[in-house]
VEXKE-798780 format. One line per 5 residues: number of its first residue (from 1); for each residue z, y, x of N, C-alpha, C. Coordinates in Angstrom, 2 decimals, padded with zeros to 5 digits. Example, Ala and Ser with C-alpha at 12.3 -4.5 7.8 and 13.67 -1.06 7.14 Angstrom:
1	007.80 -005.69 013.19 007.80 -004.50 012.30 007.80 -003.30 013.20; 007.08 -002.25 012.85 007.14 -001.06 013.67 007.87 000.03 012.90 .
END
This chain:
1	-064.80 139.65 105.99 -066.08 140.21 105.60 -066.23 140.26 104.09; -064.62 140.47 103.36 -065.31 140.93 101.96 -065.05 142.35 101.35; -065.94 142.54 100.44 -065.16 143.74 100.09 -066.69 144.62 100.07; -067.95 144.49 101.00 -068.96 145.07 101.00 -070.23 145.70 099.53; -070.13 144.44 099.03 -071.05 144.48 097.51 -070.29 145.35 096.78 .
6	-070.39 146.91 096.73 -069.52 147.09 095.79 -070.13 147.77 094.80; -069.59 148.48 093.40 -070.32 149.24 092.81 -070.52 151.09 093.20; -071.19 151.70 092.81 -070.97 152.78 092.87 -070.21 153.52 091.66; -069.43 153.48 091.57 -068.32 154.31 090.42 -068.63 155.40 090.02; -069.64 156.13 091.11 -069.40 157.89 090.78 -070.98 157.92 089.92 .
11	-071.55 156.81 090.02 -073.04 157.31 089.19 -072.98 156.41 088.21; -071.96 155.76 087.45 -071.94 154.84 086.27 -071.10 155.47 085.48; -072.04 155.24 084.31 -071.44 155.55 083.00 -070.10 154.81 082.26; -069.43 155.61 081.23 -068.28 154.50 081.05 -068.65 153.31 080.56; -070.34 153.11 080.01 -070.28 151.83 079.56 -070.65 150.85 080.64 .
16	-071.07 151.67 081.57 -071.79 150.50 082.52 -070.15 149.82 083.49; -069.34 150.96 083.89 -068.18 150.67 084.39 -067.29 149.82 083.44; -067.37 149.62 081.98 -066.90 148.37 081.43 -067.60 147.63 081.51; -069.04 147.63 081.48 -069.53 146.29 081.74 -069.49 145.69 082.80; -069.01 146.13 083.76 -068.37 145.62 085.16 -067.34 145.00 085.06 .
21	-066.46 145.97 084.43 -065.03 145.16 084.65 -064.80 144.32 083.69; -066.02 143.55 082.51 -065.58 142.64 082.03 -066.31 141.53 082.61; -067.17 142.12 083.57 -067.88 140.31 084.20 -066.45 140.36 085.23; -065.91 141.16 086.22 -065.03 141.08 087.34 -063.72 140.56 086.48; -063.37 140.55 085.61 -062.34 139.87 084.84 -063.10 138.81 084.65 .
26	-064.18 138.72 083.92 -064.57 136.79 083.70 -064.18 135.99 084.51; -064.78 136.65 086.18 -064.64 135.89 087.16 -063.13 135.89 087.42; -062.45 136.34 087.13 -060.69 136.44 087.52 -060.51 135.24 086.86; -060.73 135.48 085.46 -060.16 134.35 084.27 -060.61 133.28 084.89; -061.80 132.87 084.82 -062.53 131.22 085.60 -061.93 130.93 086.93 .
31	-061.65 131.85 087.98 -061.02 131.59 088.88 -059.93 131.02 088.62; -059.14 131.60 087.98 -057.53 131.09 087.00 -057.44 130.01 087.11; -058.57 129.61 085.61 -058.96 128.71 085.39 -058.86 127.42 086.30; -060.00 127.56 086.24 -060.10 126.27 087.76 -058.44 126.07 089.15; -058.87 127.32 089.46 -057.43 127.26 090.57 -056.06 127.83 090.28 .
36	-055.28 128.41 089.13 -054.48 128.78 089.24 -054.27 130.00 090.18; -052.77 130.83 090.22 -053.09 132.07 090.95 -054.03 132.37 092.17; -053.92 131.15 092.82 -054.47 131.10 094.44 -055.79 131.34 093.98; -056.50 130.50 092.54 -057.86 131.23 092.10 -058.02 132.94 092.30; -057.10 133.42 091.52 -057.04 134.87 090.98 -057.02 135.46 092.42 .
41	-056.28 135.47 093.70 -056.37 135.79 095.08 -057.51 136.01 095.67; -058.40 135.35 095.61 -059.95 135.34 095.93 -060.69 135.59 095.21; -060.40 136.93 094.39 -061.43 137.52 093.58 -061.88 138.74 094.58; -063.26 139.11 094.53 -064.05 140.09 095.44 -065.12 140.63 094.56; -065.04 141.79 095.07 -066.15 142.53 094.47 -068.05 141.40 094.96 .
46	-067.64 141.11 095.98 -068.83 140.64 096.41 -069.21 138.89 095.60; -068.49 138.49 094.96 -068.61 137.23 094.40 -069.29 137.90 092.77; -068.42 139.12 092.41 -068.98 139.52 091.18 -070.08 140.12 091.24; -070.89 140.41 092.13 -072.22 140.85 092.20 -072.93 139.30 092.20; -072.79 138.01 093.10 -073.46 137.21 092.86 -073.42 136.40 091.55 .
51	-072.56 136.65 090.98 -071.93 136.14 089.25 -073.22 137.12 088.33; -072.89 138.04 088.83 -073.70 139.46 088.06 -075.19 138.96 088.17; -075.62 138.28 088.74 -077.15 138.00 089.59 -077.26 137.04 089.07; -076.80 135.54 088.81 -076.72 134.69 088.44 -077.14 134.30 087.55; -075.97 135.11 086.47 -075.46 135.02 084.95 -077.13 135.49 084.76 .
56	-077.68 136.91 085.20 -078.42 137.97 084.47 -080.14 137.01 084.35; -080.35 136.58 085.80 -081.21 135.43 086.32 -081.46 134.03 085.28; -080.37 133.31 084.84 -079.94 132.17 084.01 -079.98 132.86 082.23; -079.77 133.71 082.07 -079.15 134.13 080.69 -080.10 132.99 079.37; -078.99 133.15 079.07 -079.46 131.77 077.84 -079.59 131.06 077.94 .
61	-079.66 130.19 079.15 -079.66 128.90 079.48 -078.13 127.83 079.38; -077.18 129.35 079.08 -075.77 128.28 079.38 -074.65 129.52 078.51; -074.21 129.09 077.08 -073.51 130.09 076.25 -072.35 130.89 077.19; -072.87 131.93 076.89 -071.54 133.39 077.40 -070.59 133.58 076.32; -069.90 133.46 076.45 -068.14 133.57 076.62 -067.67 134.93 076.76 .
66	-067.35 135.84 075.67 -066.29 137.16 075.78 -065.26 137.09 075.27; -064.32 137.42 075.55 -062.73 137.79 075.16 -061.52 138.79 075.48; -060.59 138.89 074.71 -060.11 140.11 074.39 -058.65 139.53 074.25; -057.88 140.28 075.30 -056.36 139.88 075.35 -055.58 140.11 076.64; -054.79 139.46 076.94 -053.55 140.29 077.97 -054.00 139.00 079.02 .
71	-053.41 139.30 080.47 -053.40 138.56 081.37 -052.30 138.92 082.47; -052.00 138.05 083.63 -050.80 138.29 084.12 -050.91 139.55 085.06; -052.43 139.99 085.70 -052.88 141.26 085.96 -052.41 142.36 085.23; -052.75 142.28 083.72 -052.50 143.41 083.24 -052.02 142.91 081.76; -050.09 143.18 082.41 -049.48 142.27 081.21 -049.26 143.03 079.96 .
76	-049.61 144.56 080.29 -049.74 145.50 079.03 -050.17 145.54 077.96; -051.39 146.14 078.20 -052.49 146.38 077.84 -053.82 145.47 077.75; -054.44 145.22 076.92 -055.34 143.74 076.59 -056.62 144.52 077.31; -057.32 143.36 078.04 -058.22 143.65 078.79 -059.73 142.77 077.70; -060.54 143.30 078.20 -062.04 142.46 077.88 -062.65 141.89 079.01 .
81	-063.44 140.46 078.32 -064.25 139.83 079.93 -065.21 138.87 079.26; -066.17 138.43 080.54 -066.82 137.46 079.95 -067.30 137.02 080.58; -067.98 135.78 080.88 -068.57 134.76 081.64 -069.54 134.14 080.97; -070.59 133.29 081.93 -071.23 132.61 081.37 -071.24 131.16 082.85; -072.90 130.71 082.91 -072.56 128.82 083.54 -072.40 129.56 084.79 .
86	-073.13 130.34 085.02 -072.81 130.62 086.93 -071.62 130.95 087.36; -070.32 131.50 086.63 -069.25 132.24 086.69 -068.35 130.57 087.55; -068.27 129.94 087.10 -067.95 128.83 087.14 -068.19 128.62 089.36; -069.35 128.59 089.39 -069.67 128.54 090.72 -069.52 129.44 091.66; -069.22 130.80 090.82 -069.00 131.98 092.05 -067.39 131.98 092.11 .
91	-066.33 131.16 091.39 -065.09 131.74 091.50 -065.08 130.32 092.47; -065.64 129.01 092.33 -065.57 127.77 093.48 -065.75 128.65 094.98; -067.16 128.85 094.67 -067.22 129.59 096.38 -066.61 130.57 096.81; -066.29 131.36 095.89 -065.75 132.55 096.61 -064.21 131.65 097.17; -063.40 130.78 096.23 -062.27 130.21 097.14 -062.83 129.59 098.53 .
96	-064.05 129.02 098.19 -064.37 127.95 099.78 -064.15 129.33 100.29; -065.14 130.51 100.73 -064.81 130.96 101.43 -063.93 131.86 101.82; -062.70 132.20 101.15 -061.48 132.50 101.27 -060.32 131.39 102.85; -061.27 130.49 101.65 -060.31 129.43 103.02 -061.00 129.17 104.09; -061.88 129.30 104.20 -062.35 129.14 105.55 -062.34 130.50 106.26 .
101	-062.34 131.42 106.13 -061.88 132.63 106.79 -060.36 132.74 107.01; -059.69 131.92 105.98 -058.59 131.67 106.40 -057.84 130.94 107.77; -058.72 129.79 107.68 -058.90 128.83 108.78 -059.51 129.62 110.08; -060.36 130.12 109.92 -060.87 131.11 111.25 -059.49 131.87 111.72; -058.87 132.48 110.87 -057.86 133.72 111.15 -056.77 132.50 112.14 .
106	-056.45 131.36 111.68 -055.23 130.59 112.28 -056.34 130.16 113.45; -056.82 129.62 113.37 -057.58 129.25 114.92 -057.81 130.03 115.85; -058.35 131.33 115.06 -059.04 132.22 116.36 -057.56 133.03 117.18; -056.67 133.44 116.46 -055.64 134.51 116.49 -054.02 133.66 116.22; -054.01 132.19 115.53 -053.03 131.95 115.45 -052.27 132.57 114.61 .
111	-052.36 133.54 113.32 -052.25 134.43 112.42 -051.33 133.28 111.47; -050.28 133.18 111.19 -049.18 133.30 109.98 -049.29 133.34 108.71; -050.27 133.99 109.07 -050.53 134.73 107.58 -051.77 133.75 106.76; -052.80 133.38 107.88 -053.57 132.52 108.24 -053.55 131.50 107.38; -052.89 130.75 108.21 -052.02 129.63 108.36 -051.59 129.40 106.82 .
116	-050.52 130.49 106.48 -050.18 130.11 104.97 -051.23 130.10 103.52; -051.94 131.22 103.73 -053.04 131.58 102.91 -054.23 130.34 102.77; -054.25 129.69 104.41 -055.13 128.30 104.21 -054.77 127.46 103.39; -053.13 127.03 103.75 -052.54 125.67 103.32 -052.47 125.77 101.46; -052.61 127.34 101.31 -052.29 127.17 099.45 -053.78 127.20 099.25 .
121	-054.46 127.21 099.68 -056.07 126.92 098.91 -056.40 125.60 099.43; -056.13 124.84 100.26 -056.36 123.62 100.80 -056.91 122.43 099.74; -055.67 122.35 098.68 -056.30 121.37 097.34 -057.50 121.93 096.86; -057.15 122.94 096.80 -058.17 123.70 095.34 -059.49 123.19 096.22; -059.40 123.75 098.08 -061.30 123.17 098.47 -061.55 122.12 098.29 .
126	-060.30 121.12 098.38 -061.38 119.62 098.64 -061.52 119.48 097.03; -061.47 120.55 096.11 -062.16 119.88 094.63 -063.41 120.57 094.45; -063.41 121.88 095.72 -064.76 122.75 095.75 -065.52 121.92 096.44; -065.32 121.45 097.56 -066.10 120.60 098.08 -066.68 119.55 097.67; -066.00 118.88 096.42 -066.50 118.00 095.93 -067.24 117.83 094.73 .
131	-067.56 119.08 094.33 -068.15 120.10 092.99 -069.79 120.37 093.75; -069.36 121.49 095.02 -070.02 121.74 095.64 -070.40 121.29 096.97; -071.31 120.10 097.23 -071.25 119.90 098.69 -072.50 120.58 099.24; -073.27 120.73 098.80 -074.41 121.26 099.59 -073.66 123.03 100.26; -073.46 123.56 099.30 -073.11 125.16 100.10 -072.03 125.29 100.70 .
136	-070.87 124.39 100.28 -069.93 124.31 101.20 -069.89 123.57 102.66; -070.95 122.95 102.58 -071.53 122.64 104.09 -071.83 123.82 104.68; -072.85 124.34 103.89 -073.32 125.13 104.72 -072.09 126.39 104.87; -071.39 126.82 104.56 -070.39 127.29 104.87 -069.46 126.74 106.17; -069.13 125.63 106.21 -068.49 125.07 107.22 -069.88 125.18 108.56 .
141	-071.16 124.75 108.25 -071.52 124.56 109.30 -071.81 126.25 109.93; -072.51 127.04 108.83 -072.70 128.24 109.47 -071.53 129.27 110.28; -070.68 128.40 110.02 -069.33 129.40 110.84 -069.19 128.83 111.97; -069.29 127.38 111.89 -069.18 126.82 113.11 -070.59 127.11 114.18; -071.26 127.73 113.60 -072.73 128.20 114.43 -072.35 129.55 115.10 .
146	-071.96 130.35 114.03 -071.45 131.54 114.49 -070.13 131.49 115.44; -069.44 130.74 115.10 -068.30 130.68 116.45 -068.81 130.52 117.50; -069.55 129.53 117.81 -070.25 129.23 119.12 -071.08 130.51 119.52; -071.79 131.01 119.18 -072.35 132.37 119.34 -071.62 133.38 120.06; -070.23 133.40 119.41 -069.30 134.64 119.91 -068.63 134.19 120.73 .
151	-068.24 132.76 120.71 -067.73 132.15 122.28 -068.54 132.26 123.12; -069.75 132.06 123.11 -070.72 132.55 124.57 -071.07 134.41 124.70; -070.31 134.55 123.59 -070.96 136.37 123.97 -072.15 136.64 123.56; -072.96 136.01 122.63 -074.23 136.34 122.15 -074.18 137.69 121.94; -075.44 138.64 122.30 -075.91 139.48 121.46 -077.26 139.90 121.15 .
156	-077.73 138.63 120.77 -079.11 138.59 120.22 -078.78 138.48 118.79; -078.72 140.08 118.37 -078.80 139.90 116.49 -079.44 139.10 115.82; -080.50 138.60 115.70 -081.16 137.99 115.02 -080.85 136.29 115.01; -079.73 135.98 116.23 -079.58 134.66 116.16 -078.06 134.83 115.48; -076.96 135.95 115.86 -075.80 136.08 115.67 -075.88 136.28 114.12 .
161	-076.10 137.34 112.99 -076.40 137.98 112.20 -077.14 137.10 111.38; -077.85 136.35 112.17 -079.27 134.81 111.53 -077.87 134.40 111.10; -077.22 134.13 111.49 -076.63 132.79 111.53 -075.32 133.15 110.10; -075.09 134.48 109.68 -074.41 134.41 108.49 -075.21 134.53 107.49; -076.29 135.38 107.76 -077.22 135.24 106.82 -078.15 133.87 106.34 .
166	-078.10 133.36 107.11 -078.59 131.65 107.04 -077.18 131.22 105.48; -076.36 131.19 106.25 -074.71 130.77 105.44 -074.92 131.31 104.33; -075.13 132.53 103.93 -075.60 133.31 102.44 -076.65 133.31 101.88; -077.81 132.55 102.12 -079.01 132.27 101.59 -078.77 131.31 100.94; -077.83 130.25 101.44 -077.51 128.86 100.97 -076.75 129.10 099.54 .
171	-075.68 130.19 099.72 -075.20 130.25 098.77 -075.32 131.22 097.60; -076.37 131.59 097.89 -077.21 132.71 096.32 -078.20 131.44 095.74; -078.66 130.19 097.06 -079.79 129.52 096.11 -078.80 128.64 095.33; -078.66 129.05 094.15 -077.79 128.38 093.44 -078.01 126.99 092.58; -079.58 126.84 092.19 -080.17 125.72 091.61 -081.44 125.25 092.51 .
176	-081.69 125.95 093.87 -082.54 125.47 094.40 -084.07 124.85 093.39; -084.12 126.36 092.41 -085.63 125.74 091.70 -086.52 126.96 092.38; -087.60 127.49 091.08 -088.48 128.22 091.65 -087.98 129.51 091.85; -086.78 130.33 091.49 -086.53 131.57 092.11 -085.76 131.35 093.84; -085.42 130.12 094.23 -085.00 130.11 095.64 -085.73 130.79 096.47 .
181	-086.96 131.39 096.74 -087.13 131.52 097.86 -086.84 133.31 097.71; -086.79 133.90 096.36 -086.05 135.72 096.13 -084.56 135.56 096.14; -084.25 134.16 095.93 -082.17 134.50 095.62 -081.85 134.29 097.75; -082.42 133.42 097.98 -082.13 133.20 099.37 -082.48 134.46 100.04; -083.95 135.26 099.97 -083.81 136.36 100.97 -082.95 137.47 100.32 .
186	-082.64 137.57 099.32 -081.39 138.31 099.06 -080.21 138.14 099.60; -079.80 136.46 099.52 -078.49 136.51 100.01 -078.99 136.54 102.07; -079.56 136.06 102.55 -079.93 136.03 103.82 -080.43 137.77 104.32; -080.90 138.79 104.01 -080.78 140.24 103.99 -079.08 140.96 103.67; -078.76 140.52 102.81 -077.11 141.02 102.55 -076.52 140.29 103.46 .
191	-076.51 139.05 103.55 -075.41 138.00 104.63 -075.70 139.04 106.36; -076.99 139.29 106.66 -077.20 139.80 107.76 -076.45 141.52 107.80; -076.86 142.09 106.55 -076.07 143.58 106.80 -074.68 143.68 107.05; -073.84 142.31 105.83 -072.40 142.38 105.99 -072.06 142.32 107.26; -072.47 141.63 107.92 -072.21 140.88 109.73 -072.24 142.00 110.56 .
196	-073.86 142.68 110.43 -073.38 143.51 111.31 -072.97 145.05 110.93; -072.80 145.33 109.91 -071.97 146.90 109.12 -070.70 146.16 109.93; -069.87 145.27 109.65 -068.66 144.57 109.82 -068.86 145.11 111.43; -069.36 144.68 112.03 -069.64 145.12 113.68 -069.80 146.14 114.27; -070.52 146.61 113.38 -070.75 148.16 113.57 -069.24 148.99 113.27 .
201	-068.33 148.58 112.18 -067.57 149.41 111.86 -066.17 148.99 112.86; -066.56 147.93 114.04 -065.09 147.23 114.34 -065.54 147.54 115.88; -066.33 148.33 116.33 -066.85 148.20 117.60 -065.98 149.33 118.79; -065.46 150.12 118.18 -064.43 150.87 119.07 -063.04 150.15 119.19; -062.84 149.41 118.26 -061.86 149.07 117.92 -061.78 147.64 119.12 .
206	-062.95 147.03 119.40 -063.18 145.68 119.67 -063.83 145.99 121.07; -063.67 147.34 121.77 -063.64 147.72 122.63 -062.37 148.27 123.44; -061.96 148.54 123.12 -060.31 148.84 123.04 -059.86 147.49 123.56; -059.61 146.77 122.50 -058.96 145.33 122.43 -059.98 144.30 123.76; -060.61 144.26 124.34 -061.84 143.65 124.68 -062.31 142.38 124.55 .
211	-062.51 142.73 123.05 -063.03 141.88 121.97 -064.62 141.37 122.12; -064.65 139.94 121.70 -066.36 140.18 121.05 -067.13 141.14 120.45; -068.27 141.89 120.58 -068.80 142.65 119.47 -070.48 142.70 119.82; -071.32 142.07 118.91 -072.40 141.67 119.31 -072.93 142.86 119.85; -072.69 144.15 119.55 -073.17 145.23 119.49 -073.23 146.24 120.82 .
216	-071.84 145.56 121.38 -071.79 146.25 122.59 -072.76 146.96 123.92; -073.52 145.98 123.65 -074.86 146.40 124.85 -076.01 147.65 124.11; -076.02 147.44 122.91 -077.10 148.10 122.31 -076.51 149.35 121.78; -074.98 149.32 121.96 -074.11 150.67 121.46 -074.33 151.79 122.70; -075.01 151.02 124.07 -075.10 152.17 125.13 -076.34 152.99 124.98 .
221	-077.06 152.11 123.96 -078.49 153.30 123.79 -078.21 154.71 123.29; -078.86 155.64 123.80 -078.67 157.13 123.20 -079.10 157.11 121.51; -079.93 156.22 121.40 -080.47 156.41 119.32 -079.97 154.77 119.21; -078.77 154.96 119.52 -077.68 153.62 118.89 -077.74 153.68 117.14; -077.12 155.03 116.58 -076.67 155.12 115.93 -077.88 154.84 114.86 .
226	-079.20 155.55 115.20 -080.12 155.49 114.62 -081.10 154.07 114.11; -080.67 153.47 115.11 -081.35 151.56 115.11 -080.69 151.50 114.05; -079.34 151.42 114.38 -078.07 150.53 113.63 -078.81 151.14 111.59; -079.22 152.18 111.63 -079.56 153.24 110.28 -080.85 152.11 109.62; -081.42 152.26 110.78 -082.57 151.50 110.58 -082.78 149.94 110.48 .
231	-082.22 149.59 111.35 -081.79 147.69 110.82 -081.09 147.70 109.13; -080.14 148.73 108.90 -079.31 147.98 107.72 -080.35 148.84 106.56; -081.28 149.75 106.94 -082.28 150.37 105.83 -083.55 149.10 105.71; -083.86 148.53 106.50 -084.82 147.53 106.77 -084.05 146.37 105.75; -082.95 145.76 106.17 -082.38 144.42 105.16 -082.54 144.74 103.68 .
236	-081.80 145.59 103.22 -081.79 145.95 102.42 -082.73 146.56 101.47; -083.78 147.25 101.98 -085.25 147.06 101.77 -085.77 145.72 101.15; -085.42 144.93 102.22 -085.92 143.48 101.70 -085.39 143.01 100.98; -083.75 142.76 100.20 -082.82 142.93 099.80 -083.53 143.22 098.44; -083.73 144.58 098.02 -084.19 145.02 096.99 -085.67 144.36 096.58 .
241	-086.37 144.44 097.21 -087.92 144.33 097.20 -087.76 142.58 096.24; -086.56 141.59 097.32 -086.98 139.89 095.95 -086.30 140.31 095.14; -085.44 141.08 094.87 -084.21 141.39 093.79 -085.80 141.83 092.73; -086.14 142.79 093.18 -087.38 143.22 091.89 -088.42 141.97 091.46; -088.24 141.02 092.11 -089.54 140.01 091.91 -088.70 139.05 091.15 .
246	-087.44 138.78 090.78 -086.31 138.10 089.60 -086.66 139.00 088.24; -086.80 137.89 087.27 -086.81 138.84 085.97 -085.83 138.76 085.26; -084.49 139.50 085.99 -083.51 139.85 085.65 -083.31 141.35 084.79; -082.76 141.02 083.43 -083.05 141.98 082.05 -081.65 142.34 082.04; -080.39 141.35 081.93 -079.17 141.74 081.49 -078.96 142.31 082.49 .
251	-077.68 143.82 082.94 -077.21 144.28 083.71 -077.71 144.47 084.84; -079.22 144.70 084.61 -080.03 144.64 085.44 -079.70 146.38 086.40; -079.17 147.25 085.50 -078.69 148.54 085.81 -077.70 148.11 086.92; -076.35 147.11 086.33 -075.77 147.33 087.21 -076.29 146.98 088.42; -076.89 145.98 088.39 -077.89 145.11 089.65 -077.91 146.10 090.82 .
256	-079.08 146.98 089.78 -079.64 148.13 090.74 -078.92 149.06 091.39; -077.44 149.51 090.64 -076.45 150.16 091.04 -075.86 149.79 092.31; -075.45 148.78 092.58 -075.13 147.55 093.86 -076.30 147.65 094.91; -077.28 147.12 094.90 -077.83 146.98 095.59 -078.71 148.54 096.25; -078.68 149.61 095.47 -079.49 150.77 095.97 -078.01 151.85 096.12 .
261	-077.14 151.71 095.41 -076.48 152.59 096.05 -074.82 152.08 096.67; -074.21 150.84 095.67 -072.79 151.13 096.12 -072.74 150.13 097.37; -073.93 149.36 097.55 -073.21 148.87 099.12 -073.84 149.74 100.33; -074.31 150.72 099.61 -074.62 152.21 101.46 -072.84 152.64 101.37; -071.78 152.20 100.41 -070.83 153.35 100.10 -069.97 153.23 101.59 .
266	-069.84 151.92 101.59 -068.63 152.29 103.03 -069.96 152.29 104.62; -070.34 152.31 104.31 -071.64 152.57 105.54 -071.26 154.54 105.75; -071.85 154.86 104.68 -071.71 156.45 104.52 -070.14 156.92 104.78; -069.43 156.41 104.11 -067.94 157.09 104.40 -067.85 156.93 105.58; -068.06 155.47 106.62 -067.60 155.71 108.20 -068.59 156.46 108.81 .
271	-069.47 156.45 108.27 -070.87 157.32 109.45 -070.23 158.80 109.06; -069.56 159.20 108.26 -069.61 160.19 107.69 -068.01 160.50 108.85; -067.14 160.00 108.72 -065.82 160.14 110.03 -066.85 160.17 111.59; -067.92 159.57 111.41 -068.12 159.17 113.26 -069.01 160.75 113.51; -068.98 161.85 112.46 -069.68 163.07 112.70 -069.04 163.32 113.45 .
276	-069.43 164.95 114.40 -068.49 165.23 115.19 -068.27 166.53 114.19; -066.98 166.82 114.07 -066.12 167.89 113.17 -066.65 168.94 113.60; -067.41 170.49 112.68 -067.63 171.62 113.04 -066.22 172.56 112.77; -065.81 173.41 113.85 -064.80 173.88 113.68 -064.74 175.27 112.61 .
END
């Protein structure tokens, strides 16, 4: 489930698209940092939107950091980046949850790939875990909520979908002061769309296979397609609505870029295949 937060490329300017790619390099570098390559592996567009949120939320409270030079990414040509105190916490979590999706993949499927990808982030968590224990709980516990869910076949969205979005509220409230209750329904509105866009986009597929898919029963309605339009226009609604009540100034463009247009982007491209072709 990563990969969703993304930007929109086609309506940003070249300065706004560098100012992207020097927070998405900060977070590379700090990842580094802290973990070595296995850091740099678990870089996501979706960790640099909560870095982006963070940083913009906090600004001045904790000196930012830019720099200019080569990296093993791009051993050419010298790149620009920059970070500030939150950068630090989004490259920790984004590994927790690298590895624990990792760990899902070897348990659920027995996956190899799994398996190896866990065992090289393994050190790096128990120093996330011990940095971070409050959200990395809730990471461990909210998966283990959601497993149980899909082992019984749930498909009551609001408990299935609750239950990652619960997991992502935890981890946008980053200082648990007075903006927690706009960073949580942000991350708890996004945690719920990723879950079920993710469902929505895996549901032929997970029909085929005869897979879990919360969706299955409510995919037989004739205005299926239309709910599904309307649930992820509703989150995201809400989504936006605490995002505006943060008095977030820096990159506040890009903010808005993310959240109003580039995470409809892979929503639109598959709705846009599930047309039926005019000849």
């Amino acid at each position: 489930m990563f990969g969703y937060i993304i930007p929109d490329q086609q309506t940003m300017t070249p300065e706004t698209r560098w100012r992207y790619r020097t927070a998405y390099c900060g977070l590379c570098r700090r990842a580094s940092a802290l973990h070595g390559m296995a850091g740099r592996l678990t870089l996501s567009y979706d960790l640099t939107f909560l870095n982006l949120l963070l940083s913009s939320l906090y600004e001045g409270e904790t000196p930012a950091v830019t720099g200019h030079g080569r990296c093993p990414v791009h051993p050419i040509r010298p790149i620009d980046w920059r970070y500030s105190g939150p950068t630090d916490y989004c490259a920790d979590i984004g590994l927790a949850l690298h590895y624990y999706s990792a760990r899902d993949k070897w348990e659920d499927d027995r996956s190899p790939v799994g398996l190896g990808y866990m065992k090289m982030l393994d050190q790096h968590r128990r120093a996330v875990e011990a940095r971070w224990p409050r959200p990395c709980r809730a990471i461990t516990e909210g998966l283990a909520q959601l497993a149980e869910y899909e082992a019984a076949g749930c498909e009551d969205l609001d408990l299935v979908a609750g239950s990652f979005g619960g997991l992502m509220a935890e981890l946008f409230d980053y200082r648990q002061d007075r903006w927690s209750g706009e960073l949580r329904t942000i991350g708890a509105s996004i945690g719920q769309y990723i879950y079920l866009l993710d469902a929505w986009d895996d549901l032929e597929r997970d029909k085929r296979r005869g897979a879990y898919n919360p969706l299955k029963s409510l995919a037989a309605a004739p205005d299926y397609e239309q709910q599904m339009r309307e649930i992820f226009e509703l989150l995201l609604a809400r989504a936006a609505a605490a995002f505006r009540r943060l008095p977030c100034v820096e990159d506040v463009d890009l903010l808005e870029n993310i959240l109003y247009s580039g995470i409809w982007l892979k929503y639109n491209v598959k709705n846009r295949k599930k047309q039926p072709q005019t000849p």
